[in-house]
Backbone as JSON Lines, residues from 0, in Angstrom:
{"i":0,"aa":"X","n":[122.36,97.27,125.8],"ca":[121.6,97.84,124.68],"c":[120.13,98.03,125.09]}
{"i":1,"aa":"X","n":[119.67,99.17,124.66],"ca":[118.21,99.25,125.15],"c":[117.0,99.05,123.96]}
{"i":2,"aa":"X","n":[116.1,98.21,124.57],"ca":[115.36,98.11,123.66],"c":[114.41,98.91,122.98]}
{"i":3,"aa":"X","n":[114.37,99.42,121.84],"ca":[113.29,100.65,121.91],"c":[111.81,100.48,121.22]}
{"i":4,"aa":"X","n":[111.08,101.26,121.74],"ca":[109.65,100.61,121.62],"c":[108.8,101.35,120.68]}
{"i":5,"aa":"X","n":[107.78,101.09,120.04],"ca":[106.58,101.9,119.6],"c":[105.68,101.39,119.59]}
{"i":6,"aa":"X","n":[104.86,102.41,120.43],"ca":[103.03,101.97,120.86],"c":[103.69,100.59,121.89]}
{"i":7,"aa":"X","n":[104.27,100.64,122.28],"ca":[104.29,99.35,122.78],"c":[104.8,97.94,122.26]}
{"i":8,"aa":"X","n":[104.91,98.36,121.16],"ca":[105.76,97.04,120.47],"c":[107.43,97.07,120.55]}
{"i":9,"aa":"X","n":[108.1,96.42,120.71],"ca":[109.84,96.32,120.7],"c":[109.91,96.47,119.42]}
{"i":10,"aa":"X","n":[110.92,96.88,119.18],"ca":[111.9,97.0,117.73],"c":[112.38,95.87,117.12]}
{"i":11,"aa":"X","n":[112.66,94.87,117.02],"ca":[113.68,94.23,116.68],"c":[115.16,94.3,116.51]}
{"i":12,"aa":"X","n":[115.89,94.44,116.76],"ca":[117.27,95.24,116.8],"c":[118.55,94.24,117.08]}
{"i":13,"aa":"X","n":[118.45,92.79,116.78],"ca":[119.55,91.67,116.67],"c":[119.91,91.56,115.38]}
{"i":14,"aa":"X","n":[121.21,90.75,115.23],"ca":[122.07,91.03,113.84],"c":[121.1,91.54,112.67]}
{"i":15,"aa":"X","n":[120.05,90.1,112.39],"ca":[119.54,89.86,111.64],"c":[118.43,91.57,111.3]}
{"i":16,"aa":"X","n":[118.17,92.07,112.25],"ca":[116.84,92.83,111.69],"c":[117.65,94.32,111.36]}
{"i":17,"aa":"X","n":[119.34,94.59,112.1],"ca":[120.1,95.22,111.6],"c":[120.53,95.46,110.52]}
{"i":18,"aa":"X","n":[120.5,94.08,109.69],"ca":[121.54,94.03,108.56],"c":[120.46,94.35,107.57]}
{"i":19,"aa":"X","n":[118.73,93.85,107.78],"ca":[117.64,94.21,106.88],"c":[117.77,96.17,106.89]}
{"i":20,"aa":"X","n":[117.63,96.26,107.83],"ca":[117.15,97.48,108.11],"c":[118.6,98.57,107.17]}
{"i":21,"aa":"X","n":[119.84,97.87,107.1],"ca":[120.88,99.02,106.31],"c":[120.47,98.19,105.06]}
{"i":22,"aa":"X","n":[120.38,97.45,104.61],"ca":[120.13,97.11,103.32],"c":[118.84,97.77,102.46]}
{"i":23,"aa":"X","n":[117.72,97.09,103.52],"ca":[116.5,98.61,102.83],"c":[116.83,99.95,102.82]}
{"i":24,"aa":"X","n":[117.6,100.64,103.49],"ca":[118.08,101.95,103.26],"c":[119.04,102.29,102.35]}
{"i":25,"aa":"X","n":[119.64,101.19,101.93],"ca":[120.64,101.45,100.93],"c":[120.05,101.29,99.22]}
{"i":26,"aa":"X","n":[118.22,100.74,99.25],"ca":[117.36,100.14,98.39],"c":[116.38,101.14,98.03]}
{"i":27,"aa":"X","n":[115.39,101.2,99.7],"ca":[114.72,101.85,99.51],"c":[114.39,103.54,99.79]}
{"i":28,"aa":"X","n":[113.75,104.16,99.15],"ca":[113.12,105.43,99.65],"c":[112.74,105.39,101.09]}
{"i":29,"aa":"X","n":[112.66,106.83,101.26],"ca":[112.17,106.76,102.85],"c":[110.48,106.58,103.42]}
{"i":30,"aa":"X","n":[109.59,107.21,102.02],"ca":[108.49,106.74,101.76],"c":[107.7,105.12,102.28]}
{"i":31,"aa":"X","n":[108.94,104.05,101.37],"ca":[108.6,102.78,100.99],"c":[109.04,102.56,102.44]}
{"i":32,"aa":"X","n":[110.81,102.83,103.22],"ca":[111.45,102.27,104.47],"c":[110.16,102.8,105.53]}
{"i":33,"aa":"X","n":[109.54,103.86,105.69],"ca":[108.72,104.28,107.03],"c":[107.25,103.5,106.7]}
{"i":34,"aa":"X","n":[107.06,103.52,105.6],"ca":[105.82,101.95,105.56],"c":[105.98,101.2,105.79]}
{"i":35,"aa":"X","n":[106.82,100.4,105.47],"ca":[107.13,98.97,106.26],"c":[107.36,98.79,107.54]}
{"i":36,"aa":"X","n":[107.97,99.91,108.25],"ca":[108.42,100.11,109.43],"c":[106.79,100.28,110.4]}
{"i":37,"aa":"X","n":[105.97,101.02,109.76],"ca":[104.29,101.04,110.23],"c":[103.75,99.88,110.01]}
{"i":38,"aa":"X","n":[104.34,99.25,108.6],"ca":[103.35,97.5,109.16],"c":[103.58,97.09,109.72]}
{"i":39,"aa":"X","n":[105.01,96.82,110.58],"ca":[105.66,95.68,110.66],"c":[104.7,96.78,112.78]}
{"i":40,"aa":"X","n":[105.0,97.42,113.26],"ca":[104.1,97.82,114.09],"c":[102.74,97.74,114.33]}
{"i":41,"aa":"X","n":[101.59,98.16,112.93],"ca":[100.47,97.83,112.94],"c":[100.73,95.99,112.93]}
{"i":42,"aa":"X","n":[100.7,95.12,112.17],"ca":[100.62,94.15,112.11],"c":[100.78,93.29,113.88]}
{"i":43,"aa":"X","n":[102.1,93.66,114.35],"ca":[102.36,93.05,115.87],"c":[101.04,93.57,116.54]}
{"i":44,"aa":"X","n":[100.77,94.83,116.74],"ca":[99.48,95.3,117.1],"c":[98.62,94.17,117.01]}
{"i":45,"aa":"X","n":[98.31,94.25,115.63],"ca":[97.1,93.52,115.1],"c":[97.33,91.64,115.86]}
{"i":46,"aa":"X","n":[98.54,91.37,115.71],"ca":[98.56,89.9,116.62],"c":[98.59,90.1,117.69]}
{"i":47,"aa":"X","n":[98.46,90.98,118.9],"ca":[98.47,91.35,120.04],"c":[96.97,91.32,120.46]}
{"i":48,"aa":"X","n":[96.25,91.98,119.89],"ca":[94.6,92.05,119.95],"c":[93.46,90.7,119.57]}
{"i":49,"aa":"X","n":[94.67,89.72,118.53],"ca":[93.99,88.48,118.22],"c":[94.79,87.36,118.98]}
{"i":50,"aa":"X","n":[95.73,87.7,119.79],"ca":[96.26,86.41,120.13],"c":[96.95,85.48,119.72]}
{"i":51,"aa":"X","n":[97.36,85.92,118.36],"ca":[98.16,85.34,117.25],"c":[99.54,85.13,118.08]}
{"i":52,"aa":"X","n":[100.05,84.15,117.58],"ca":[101.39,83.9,117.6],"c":[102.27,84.25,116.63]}
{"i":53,"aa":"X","n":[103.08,84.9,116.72],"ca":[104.57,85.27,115.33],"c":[105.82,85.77,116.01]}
{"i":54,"aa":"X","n":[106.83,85.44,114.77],"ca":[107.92,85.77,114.95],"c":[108.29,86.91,115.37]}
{"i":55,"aa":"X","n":[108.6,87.75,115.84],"ca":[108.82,89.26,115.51],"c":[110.14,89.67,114.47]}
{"i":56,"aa":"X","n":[111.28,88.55,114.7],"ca":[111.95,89.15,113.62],"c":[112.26,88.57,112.11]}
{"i":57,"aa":"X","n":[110.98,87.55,112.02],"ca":[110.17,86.99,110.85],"c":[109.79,88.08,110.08]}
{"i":58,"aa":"X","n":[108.8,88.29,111.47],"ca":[107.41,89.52,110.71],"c":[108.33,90.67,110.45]}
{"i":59,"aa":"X","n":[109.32,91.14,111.19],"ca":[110.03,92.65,110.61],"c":[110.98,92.04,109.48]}
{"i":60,"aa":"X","n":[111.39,91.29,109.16],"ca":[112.05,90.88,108.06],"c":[110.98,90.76,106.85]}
{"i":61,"aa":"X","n":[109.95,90.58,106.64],"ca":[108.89,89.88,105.82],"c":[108.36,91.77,105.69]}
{"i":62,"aa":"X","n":[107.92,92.38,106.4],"ca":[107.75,93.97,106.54],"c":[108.98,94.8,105.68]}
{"i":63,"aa":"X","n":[109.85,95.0,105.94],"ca":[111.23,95.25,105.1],"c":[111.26,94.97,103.77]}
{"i":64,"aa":"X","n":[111.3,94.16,103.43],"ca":[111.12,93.45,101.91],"c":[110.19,93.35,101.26]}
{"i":65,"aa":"X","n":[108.73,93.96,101.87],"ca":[107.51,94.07,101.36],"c":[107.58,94.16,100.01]}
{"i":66,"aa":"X","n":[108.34,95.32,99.64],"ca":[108.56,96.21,98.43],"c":[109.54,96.23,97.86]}
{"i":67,"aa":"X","n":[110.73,95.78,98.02],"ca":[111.87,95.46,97.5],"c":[111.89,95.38,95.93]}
{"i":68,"aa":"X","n":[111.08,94.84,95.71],"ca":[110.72,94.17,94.07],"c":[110.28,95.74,93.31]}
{"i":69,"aa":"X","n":[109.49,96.37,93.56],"ca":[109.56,97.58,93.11],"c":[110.7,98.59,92.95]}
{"i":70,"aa":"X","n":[111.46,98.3,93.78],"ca":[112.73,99.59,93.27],"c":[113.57,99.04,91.72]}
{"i":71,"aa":"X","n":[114.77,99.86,91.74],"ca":[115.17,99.73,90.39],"c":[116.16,98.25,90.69]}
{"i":72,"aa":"X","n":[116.88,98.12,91.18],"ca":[116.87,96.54,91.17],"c":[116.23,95.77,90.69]}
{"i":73,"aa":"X","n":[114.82,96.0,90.51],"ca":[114.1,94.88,89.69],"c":[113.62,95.8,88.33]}
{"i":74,"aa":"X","n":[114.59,96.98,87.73],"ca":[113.68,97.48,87.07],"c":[113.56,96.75,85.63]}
{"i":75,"aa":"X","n":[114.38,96.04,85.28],"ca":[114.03,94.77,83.89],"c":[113.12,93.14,84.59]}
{"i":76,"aa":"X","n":[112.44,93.52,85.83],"ca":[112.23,92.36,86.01],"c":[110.71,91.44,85.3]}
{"i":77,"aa":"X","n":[110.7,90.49,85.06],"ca":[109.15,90.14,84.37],"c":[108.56,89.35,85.11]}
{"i":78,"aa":"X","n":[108.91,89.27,86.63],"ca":[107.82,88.83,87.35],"c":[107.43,89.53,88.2]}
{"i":79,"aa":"X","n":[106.32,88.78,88.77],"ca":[105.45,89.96,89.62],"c":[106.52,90.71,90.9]}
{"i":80,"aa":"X","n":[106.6,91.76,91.26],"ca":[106.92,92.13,91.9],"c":[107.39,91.87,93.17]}
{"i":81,"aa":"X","n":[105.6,90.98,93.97],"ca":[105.67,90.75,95.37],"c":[106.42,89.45,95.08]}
{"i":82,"aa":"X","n":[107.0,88.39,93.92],"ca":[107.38,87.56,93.78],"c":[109.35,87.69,94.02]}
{"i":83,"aa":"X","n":[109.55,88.68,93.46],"ca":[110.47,89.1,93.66],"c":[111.0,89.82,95.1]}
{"i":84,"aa":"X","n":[110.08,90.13,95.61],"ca":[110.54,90.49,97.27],"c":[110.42,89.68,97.97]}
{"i":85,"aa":"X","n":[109.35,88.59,97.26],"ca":[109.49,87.34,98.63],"c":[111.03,86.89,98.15]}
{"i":86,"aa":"X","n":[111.52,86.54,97.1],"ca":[112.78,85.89,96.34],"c":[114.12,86.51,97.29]}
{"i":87,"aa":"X","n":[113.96,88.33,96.7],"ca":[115.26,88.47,98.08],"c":[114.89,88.44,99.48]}
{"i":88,"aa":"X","n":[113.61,88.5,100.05],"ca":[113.56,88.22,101.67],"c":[114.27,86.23,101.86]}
{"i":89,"aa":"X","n":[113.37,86.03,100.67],"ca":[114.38,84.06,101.09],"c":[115.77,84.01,101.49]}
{"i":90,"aa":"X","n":[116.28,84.68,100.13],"ca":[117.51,84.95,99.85],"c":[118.51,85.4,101.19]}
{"i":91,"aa":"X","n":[117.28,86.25,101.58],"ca":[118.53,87.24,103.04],"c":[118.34,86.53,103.89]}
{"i":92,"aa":"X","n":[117.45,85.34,104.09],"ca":[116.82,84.5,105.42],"c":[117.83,83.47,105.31]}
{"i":93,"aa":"X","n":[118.27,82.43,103.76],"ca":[119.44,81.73,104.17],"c":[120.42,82.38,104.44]}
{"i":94,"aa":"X","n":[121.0,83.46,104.1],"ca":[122.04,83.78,104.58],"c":[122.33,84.37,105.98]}
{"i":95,"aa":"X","n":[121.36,83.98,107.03],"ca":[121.28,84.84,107.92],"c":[120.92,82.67,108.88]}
{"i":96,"aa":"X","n":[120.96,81.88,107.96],"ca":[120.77,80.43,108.43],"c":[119.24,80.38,108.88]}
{"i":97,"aa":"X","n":[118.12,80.92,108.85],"ca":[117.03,80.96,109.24],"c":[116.47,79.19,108.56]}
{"i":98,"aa":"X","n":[115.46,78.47,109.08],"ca":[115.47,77.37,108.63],"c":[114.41,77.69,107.35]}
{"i":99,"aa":"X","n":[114.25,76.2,106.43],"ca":[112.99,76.03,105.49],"c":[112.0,76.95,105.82]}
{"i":100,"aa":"X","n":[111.58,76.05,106.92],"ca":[109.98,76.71,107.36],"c":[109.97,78.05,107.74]}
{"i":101,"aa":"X","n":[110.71,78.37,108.23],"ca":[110.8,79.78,108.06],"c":[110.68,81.04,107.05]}
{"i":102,"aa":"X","n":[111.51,80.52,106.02],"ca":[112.19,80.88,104.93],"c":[110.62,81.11,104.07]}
{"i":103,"aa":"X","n":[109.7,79.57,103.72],"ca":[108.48,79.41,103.59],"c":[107.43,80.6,104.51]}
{"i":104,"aa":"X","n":[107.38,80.43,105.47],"ca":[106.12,81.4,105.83],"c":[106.47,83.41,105.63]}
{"i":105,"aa":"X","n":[107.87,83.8,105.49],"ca":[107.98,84.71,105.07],"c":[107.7,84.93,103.6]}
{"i":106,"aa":"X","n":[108.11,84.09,102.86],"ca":[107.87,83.67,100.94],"c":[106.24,84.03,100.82]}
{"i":107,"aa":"X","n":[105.46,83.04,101.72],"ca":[104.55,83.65,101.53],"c":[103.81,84.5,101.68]}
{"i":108,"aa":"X","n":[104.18,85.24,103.41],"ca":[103.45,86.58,103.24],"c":[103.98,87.47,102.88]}
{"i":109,"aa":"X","n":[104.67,87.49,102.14],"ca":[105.11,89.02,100.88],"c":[104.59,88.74,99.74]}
{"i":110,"aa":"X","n":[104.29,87.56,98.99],"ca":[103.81,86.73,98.2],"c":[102.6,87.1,97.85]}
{"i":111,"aa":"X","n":[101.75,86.91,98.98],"ca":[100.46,87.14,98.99],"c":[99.86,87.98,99.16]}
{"i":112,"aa":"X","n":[100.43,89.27,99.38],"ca":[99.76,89.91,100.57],"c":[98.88,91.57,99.36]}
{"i":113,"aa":"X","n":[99.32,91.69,98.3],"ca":[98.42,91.97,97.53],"c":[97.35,91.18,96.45]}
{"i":114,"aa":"X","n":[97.4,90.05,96.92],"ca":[96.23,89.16,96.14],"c":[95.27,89.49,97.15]}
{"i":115,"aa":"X","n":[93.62,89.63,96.76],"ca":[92.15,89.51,98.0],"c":[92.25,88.05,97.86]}
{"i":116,"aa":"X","n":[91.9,87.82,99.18],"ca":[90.92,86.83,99.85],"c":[91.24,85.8,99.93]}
{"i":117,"aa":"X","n":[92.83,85.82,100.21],"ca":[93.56,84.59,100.21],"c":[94.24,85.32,101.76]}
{"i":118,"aa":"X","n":[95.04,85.76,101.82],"ca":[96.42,86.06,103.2],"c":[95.36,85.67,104.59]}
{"i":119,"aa":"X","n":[93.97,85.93,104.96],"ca":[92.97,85.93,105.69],"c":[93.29,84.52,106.26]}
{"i":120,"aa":"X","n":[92.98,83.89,105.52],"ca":[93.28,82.22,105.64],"c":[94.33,81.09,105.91]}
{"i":121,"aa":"X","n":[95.11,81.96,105.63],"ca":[97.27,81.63,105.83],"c":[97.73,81.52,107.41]}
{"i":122,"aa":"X","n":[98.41,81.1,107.88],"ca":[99.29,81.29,108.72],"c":[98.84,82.44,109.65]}
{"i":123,"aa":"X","n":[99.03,82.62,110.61],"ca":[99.16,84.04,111.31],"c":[100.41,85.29,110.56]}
{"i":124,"aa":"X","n":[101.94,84.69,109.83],"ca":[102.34,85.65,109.83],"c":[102.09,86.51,108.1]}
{"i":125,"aa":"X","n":[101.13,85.44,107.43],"ca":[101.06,86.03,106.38],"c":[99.45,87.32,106.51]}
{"i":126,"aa":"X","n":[98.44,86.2,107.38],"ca":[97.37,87.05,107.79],"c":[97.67,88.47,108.13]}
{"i":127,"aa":"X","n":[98.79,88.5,109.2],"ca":[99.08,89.66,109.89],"c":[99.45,90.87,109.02]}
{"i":128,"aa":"X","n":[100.48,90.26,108.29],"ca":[101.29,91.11,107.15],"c":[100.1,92.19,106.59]}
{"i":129,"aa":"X","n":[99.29,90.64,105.49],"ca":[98.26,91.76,104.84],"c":[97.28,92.69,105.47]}
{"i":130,"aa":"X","n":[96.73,92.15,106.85],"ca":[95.71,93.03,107.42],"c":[96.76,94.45,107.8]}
{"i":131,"aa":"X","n":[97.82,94.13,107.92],"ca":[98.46,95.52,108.72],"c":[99.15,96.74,107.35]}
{"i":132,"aa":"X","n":[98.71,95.56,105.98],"ca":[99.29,96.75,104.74],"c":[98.58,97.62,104.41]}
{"i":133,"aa":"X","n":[96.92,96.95,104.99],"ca":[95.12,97.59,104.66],"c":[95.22,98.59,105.53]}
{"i":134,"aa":"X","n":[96.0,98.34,106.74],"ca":[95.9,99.46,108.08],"c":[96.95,100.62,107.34]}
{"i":135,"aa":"X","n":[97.89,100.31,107.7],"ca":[98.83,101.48,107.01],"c":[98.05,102.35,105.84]}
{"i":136,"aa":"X","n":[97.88,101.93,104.98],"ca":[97.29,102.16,103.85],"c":[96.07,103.13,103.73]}
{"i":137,"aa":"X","n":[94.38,102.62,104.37],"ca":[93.27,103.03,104.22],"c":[92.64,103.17,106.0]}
{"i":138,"aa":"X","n":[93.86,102.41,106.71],"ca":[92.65,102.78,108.29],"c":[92.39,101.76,108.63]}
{"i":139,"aa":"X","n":[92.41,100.32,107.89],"ca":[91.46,99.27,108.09],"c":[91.76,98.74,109.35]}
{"i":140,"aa":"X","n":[90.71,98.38,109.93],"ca":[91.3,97.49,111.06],"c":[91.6,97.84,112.76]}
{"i":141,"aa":"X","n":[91.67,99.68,112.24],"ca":[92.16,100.53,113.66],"c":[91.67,100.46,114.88]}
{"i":142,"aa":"X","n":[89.92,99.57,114.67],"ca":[89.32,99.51,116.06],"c":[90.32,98.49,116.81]}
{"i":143,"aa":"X","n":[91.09,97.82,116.19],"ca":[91.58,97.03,117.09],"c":[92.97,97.7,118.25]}
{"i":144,"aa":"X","n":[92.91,98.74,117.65],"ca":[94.26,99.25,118.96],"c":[93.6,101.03,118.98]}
{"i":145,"aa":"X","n":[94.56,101.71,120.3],"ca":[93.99,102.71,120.49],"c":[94.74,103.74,119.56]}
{"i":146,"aa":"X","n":[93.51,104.92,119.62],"ca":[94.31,106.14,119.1],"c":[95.47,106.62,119.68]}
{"i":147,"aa":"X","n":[95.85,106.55,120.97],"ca":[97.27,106.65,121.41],"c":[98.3,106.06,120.53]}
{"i":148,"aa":"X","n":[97.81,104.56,120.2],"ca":[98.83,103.85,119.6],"c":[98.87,104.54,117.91]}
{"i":149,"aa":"X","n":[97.99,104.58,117.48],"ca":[97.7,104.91,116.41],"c":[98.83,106.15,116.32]}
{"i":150,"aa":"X","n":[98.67,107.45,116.86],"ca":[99.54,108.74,117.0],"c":[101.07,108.42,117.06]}
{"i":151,"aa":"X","n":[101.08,107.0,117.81],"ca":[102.8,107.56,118.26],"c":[103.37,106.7,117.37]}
{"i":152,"aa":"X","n":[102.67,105.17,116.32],"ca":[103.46,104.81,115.12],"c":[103.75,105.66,114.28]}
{"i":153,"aa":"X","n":[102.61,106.9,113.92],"ca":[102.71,107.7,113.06],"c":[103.31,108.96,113.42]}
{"i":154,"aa":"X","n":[103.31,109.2,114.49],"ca":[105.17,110.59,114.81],"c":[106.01,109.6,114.72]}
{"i":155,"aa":"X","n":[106.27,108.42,114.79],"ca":[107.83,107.57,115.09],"c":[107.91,107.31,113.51]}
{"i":156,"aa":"X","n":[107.44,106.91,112.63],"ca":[107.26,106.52,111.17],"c":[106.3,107.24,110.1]}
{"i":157,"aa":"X","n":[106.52,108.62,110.35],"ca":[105.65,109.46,109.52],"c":[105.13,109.25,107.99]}
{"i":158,"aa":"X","n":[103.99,109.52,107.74],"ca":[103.56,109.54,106.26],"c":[104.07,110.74,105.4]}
{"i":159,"aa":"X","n":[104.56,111.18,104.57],"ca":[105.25,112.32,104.08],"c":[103.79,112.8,103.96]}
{"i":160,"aa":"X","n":[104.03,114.51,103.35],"ca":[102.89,114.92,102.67],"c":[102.95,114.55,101.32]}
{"i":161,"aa":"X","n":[101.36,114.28,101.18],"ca":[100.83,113.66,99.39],"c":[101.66,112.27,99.54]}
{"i":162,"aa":"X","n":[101.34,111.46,100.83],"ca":[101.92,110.42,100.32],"c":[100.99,108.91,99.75]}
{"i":163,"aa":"X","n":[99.76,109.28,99.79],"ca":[98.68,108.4,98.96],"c":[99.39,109.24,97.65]}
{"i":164,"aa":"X","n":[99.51,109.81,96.69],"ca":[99.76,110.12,95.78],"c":[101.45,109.51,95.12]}
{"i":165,"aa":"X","n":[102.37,109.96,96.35],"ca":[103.28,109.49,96.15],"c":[103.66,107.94,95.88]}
{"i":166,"aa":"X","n":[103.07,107.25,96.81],"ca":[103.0,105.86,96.95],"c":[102.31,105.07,95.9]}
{"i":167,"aa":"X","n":[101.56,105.82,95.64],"ca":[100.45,105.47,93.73],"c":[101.49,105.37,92.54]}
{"i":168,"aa":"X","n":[102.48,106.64,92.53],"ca":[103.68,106.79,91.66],"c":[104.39,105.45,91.42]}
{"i":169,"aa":"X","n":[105.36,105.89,92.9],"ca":[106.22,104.53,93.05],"c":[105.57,103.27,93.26]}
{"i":170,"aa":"X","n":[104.53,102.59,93.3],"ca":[104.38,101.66,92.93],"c":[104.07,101.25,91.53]}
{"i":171,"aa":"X","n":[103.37,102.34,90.71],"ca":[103.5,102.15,89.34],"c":[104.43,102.14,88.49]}
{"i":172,"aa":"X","n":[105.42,102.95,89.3],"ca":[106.6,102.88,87.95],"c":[107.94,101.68,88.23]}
{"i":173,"aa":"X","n":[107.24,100.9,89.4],"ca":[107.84,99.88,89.47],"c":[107.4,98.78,89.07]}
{"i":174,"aa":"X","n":[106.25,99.01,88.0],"ca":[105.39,97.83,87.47],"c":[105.49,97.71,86.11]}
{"i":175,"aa":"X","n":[105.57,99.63,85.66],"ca":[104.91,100.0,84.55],"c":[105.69,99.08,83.57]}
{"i":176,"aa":"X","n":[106.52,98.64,83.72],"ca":[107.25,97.63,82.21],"c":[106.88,96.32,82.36]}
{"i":177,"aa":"X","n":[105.88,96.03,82.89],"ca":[105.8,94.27,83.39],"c":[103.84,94.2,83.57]}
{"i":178,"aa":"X","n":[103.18,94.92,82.92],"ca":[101.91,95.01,83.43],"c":[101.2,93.85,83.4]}
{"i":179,"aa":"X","n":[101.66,92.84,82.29],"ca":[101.11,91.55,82.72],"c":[100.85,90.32,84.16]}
{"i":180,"aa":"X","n":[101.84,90.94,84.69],"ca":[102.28,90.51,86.05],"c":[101.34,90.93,87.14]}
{"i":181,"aa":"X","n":[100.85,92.18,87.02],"ca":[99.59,92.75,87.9],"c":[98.24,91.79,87.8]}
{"i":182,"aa":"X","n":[97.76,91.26,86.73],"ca":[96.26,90.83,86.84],"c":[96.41,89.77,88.24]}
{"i":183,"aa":"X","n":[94.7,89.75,88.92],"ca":[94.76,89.09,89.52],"c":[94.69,89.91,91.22]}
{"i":184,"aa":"X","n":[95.7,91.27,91.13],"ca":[96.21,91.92,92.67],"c":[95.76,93.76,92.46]}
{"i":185,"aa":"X","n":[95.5,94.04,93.06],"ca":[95.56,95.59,93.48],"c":[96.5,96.22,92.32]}
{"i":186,"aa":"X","n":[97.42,95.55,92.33],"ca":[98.54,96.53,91.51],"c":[98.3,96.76,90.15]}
{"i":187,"aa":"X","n":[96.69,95.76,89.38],"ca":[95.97,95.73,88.08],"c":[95.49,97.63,88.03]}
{"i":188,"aa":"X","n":[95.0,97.8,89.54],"ca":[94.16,98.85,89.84],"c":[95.22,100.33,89.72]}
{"i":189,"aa":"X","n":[96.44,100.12,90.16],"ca":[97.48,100.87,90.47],"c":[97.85,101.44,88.97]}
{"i":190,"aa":"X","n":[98.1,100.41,88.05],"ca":[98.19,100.74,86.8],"c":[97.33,101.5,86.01]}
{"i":191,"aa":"X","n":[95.9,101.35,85.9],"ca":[95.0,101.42,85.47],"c":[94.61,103.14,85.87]}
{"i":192,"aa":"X","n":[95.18,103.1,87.11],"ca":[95.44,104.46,87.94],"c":[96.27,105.44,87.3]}
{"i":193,"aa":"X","n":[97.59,104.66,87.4],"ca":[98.8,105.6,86.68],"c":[98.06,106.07,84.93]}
{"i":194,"aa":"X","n":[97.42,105.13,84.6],"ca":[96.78,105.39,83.22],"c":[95.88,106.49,82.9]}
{"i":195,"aa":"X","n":[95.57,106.72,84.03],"ca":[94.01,107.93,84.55],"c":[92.91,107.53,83.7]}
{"i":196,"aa":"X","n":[93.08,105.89,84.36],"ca":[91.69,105.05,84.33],"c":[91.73,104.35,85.81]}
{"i":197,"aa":"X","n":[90.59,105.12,85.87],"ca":[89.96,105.46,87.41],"c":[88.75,104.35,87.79]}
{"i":198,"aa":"X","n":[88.86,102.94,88.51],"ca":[87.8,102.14,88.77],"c":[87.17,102.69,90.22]}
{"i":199,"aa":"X","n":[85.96,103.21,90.32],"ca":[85.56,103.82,91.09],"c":[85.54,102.58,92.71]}
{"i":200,"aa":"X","n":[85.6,101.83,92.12],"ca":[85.26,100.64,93.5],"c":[86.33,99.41,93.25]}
{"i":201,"aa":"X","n":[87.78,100.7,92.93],"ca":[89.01,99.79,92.68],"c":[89.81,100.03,94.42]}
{"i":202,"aa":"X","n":[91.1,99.5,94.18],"ca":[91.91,99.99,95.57],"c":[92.65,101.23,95.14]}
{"i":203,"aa":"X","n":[92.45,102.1,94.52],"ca":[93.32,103.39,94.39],"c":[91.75,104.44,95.09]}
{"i":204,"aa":"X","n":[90.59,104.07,94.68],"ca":[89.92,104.94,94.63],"c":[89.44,104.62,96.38]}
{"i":205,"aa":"X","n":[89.66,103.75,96.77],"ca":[89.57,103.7,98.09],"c":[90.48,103.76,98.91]}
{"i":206,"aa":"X","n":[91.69,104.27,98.4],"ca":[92.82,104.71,99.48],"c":[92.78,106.16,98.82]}
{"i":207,"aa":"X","n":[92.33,106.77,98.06],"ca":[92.36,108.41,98.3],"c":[90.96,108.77,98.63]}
{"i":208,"aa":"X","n":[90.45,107.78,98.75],"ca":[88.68,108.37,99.43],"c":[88.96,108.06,100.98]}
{"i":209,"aa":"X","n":[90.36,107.25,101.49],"ca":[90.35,107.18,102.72],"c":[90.76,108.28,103.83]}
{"i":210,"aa":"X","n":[89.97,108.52,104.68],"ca":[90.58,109.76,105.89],"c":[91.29,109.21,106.94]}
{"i":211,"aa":"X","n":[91.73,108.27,106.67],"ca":[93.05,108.07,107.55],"c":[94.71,109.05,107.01]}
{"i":212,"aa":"X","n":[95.19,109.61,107.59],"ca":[95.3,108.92,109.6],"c":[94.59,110.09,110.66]}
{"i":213,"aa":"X","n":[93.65,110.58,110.03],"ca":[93.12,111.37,110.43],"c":[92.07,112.22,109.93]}
């Protein structure tokens, strides 16, 4: 079997990151599946340049399930979202025998990873997660790898067109019945968005003021 690469990072491609990878496709959009597939790349990046230590098929399992909680599977759900994707990433980690601690540092970086000013401080694989959702997302972070790398995550895992717009959608209408659950994370801002109430120095207004990926 050959291993296949982007920018330089391996794939993951043993039982475990197989069985994630048909399950998010059977879940998610291709939108939500080629984002995760760019963090779970930006992020290794991003521990490559700091020296971090992580799992790789932690971090692509924990990447996968980012969003889970947003599709219609959770569409009666009344907790927060990222609470619910850490819940089925646990979920798919015992059944796959992964230990506690394991099970734990994925819980939390899906957990966390739209709250500020907490993931920074965590673990390497929760740090990684969030800095690489800011990259995908707005650019953040890109001095740390090259524009080569930059180009060939994004031909291997393309952004659709209008997909800051698109991605604004589907994350709101995977909230919109549970808005209590947002205070506190980005996704307060997302709503407030879908509302066309616009916080000028919120996270919606700084991912469509962003010129990434280009």
């Amino acid at each position: 079997m050959t291993t296949r690469y982007v920018a330089g990072i391996a794939i993951p491609d043993g039982a475990m990151a197989r069985a994630a990878t048909d399950l998010m496709r059977d879940h998610q959009c291709d939108l939500l599946l080629n984002a995760a597939r760019r963090t779970f790349v930006f992020a290794s990046l991003l521990g490559q340049s700091r020296a971090l230590p992580y799992d790789p098929d932690l971090l692509f399992t924990a990447a996968l399930f980012l969003r889970i909680g947003i599709t219609r599977l959770y569409a009666r759900s009344q907790q927060r979202f990222e609470v619910d994707s850490a819940d089925a990433a646990a979920q798919f980690l015992r059944g796959h025998g992964r230990s506690w601690e394991h099970i734990a540092q994925v819980w939390d970086a899906i957990a966390l990873h739209t709250t500020p000013g907490i993931a920074p401080h965590k673990p390497p694989l929760t740090a990684l997660l969030c800095a690489a959702v800011d990259t995908d997302l707005t650019g953040a972070h890109c001095q740390c790898f090259s524009p080569a790398a930059q180009a060939r995550v994004l031909a291997t895992y393309p952004r659709e067109p209008g997909f800051k717009f698109k991605f604004l959608h589907v994350m709101a209408l995977g909230q919109v019945h549970r808005p209590q659950t947002t205070l506190g994370t980005v996704n307060a801002d997302v709503l407030s968005f879908h509302a066309h109430q616009v916080n000028a120095e919120g996270f919606c207004a700084r991912l469509l003021a962003s010129t990434w990926p280009y």
